[in-house]
C-alpha positions in Angstrom: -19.2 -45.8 4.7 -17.5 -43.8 1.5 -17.2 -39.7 2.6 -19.9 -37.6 1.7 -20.2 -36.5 -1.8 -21.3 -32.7 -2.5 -24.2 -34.0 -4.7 -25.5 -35.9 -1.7 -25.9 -33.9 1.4 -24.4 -29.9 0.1 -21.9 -29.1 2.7 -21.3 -25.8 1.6 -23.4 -22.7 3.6 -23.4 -20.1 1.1 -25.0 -20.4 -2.6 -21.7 -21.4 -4.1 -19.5 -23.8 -4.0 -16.4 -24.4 -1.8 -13.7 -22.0 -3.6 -11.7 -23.6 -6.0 -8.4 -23.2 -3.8 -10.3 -25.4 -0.7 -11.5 -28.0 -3.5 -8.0 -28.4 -4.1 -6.9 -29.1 -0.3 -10.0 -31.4 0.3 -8.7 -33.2 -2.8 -5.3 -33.3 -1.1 -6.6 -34.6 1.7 -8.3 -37.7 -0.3 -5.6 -38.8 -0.8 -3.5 -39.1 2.0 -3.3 -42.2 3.4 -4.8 -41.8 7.4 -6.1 -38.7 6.8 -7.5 -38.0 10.5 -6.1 -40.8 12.4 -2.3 -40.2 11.9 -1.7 -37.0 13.7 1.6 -35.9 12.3 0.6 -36.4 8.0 -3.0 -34.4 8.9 -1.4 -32.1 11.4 1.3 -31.3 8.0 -1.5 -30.9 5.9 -3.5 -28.5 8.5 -0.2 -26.6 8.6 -0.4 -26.4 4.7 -3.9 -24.8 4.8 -3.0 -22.5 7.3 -0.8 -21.1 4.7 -2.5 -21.2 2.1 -5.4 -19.5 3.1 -6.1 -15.9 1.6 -7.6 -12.8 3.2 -10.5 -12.4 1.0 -13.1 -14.9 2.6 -16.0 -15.3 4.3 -17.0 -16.8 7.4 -19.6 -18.8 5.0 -16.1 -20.3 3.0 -14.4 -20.9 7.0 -17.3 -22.8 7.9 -18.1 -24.8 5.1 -14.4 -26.0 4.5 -14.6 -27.1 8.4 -17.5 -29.1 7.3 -16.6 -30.3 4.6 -13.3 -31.5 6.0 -15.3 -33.3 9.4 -17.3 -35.1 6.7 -14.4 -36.6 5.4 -13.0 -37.4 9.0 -14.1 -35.9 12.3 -10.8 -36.0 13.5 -8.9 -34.3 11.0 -11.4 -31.3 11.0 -10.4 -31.6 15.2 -7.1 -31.5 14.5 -7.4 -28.6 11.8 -9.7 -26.3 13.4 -7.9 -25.0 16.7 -4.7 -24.3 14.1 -6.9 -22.3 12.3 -8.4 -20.5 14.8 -5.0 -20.0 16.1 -3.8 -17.8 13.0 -7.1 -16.2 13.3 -6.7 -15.1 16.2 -3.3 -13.9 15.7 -4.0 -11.9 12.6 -6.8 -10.4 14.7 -4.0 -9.7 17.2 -2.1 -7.0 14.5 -4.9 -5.4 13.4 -6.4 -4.4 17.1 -2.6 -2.8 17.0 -0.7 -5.8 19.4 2.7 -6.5 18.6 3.4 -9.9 18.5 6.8 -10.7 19.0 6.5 -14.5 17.5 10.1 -14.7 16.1 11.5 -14.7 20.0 9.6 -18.4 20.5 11.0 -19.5 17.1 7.3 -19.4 15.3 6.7 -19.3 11.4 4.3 -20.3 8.6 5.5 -23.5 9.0 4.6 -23.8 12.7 1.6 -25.8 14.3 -0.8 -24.4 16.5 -3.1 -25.2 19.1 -5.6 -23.0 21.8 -5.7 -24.0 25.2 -8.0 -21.9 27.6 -9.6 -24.4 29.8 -9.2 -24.3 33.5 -9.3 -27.6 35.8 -9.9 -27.9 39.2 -6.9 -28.1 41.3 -4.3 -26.6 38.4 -3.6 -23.4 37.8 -0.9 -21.8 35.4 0.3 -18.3 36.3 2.2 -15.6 33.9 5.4 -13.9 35.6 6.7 -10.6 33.7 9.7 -8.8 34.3 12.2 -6.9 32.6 13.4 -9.8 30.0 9.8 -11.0 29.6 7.3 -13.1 30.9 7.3 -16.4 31.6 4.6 -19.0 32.2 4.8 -21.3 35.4 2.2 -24.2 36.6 -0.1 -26.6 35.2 -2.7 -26.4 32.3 -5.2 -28.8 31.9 -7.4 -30.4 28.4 -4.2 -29.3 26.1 -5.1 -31.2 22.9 -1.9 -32.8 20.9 0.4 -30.8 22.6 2.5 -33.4 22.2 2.6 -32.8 18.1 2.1 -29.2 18.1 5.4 -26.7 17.9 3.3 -23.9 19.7 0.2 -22.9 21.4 -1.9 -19.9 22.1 -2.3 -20.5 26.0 -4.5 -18.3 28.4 -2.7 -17.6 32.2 -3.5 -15.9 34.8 -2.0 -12.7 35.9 -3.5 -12.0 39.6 -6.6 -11.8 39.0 -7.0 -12.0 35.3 -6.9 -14.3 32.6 -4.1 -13.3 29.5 -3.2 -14.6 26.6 0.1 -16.1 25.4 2.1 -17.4 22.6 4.4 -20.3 23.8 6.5 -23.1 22.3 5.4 -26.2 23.3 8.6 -28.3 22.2 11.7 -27.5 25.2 12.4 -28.2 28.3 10.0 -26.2 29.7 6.9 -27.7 28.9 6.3 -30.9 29.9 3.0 -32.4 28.1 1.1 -35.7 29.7 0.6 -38.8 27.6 -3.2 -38.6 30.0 -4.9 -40.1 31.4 -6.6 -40.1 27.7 -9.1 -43.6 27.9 -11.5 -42.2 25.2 -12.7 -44.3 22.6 -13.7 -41.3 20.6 -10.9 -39.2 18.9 -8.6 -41.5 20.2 -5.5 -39.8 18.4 -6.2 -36.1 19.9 -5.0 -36.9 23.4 -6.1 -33.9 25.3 -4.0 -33.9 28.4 -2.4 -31.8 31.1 0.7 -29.7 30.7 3.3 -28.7 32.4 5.5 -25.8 32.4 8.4 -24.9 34.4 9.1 -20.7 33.5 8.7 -21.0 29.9 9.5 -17.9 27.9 5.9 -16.8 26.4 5.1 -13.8 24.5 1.7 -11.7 25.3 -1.2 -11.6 22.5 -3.2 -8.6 23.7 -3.9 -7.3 26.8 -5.6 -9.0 30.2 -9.1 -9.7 29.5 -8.5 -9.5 25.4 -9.1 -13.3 24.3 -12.5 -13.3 25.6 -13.5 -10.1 24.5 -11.9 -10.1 21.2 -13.9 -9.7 17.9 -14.0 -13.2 16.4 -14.4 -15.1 19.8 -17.8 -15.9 19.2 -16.5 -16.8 15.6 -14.1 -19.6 16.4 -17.0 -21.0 18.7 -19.1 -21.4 15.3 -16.5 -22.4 13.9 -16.1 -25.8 16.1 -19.9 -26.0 15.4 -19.7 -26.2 11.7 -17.6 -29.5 12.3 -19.6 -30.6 14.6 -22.6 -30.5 11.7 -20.0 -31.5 8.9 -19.0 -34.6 10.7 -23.3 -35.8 11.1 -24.0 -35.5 7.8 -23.0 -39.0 6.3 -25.2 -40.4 9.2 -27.9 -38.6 7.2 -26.7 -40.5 4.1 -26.3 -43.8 5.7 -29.7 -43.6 7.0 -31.0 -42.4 3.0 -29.2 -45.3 2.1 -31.3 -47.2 3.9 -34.8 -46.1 3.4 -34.1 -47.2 -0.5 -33.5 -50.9 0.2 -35.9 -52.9 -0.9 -38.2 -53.6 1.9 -37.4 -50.7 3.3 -40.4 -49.5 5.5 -41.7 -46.1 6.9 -40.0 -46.4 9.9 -36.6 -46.1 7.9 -38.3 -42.8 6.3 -39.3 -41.5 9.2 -35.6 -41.5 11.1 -34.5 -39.9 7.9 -36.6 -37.3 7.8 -36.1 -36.4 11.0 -32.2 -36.0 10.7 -32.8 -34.6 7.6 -35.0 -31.5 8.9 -32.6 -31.6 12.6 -29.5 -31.0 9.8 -31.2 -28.6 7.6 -32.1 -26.6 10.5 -28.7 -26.5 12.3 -27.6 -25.6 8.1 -29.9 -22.4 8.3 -28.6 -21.5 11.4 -25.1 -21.3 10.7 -25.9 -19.9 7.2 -27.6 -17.2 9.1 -25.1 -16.6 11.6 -22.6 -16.3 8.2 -24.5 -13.7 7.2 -25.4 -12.0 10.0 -21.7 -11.8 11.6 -20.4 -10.6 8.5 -22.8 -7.7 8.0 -21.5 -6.5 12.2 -19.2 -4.2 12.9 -16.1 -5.9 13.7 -15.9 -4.6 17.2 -19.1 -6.2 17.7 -19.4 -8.8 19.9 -22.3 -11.6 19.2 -21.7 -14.1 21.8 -25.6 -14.3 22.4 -26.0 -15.6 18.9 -22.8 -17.7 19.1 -24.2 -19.6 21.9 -28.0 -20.3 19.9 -26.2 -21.5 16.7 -24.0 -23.7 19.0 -27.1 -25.1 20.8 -29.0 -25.5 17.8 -26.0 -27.9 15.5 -25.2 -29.6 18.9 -29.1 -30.9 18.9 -29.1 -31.7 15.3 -26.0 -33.4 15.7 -27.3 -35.6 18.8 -30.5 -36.5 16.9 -28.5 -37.6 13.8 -26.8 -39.7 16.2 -29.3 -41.2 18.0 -31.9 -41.7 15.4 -29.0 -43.8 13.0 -28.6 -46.2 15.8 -32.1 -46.8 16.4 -32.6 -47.0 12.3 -29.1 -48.4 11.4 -28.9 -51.3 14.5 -25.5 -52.6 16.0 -24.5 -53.7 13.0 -22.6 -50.5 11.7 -21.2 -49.6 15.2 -19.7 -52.8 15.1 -18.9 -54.0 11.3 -18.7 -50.7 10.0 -15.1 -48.7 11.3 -15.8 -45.5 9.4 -19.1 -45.7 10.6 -18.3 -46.5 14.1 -15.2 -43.9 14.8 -17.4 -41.2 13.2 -20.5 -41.5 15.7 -17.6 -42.5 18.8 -15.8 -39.2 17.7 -18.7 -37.2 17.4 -19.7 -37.7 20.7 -16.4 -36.7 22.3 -16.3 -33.7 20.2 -19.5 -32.6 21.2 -18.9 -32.6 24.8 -17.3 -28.9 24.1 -20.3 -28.1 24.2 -21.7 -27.2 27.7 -25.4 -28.2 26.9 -27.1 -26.5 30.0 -24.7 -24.0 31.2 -24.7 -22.8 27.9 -28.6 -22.9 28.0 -28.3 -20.9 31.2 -25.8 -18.2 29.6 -28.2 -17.7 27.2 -31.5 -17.6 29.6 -28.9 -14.6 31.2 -28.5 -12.5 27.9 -32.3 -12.7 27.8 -33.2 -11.6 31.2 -30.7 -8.7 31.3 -31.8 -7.1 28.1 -28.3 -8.7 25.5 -31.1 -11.7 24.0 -32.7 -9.2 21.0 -33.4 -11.3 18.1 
């Protein structure tokens, strides 16, 4: 399957075009050889981005690169997004007044990032200050690349609450696993457990901060505009073919439904685009973070099931764009939490926070 052409399905959410500046890094991208599936060229090139990203955007020119970037490879936009959400995060950092002291953990523009906040039954890592500093001790689990990455931005708990941290991933304190990691989806982004033995670790924001930061609801759009980018040469492979010749309705019919599933989960973020950026920035729409998310994760699992009923085996097996697109897809979409997340939002509704 070629990658998706803007004159085919529009990637972009707003009413113009990807900026010329992101044109020129998708164009990059093109052509470098393994774009997605070797980690340290796209990781290099994610770095790049990082950097050359200006202040004046929108959330609309965030979320449309993302997209544009998954439709070119699923994994690359997996391995670009958490970086970017990283120096998103960071920037937010300085302007709600934190001090970041990055330099002490031997961080720059040319560093690589990741975010690891997930917790795992039976690990646990805690955060020790002192006088000198703090210092991260114990296990985290579903650390994605941490192998590749120079530094992460790492929740830990202190007593009873979670914090934030900055840490260097590279020394001999931190220890990352090579798995278990059997996936046959996003093979390359091992997400594994990680160790660390009192590594030094600089605090980004206070306890409680990372969660209820402006932007956290942001950055969980954000992974859902790859999610969307990533489905949308399904919807050309299935256009592709309803106009064979011989071609019947049924072909039409799967179409059109991924068609109006995409177009949909396309309105949706458009209008979260919009709507987040006319919010005060101490705002805090996780209610609407969580509808977007639910909505692009449905598209996205129609697209996929409604190509392999119209498409056959024969893709999945003869086609390896095809076939590590729809594997990776369905990895990737396991971030999202399907009925818990249902549930969270049932909650916002029945204690007054679900106001359309």
């Amino acid at each position: 399957m070629t990658r998706l052409q803007e004159d085919s399905s529009p990637i972009h959410l707003s009413d113009s075009p990807i900026r010329d500046s992101g044109a020129a890094l998708l164009d990059e991208a093109d052509r470098i050889d393994g774009f997605g599936t070797n980690v340290a060229t796209t990781l290099a090139w994610a770095v790049g981005v990082g950097a050359a990203r200006g202040h004046e955007r929108s959330l609309s020119d965030d979320w449309s690169f993302l997209a544009a970037v998954a439709s070119r490879d699923v994994g690359a936009a997996r391995i670009l997004e958490p970086h970017l959400d990283a120096l998103d995060i960071l920037d937010q950092a300085g302007r709600d007044g934190y001090d970041v002291d990055l330099a002490s953990i031997h961080a720059d523009s040319g560093s690589s990032w990741g975010v690891f906040a997930a917790e795992g039954a039976g690990m646990r890592l805690e955060a020790q200050g002192d006088g000198s500093g703090w210092r991260l001790t114990g296990t985290k689990p579903w650390c994605s690349l941490a192998q590749h990455l120079t530094h992460a931005l790492i929740t830990a708990w202190v007593g009873d609450e979670r914090r934030l941290f900055a840490v260097a991933l590279q020394t001999l304190d931190v220890t990352p696993h090579t798995g278990p990691w059997h996936a046959r989806g996003l093979r390359q982004v091992v997400s594994a457990p990680v160790d660390f033995v009192s590594a030094p670790a600089v605090p980004v924001g206070e306890p409680g901060w990372y969660l209820r930061r402006p932007g956290f609801a942001a950055g969980g759009i954000g992974v859902a505009a790859c999610w969307w980018g990533g489905a949308l040469p399904l919807r050309d492979a299935l256009a592709g073919a309803a106009q064979r010749e011989g071609a019947d309705q049924l072909s039409r019919v799967h179409l059109g439904r991924v068609d109006v599933a995409l177009w949909t989960a396309r309105l949706a973020l458009r209008s979260a685009a919009q709507e987040m950026g006319r919010l005060p920035e101490a705002s805090h729409p996780g209610a609407l973070a969580a509808r977007v998310r639910a909505v692009v994760a449905g598209a996205v699992e129609t697209a996929i099931d409604e190509s392999a009923r119209a498409l056959g085996p024969l893709p999945l097996v003869a086609d390896e764009a095809h076939a590590r697109r729809v594997a990776d897809l369905e990895i990737y979409l396991r971030q999202h939490h399907d009925e818990r997340d249902l549930a969270r939002i049932g909650a916002d509704i029945v204690e007054g926070r679900g106001a359309w």
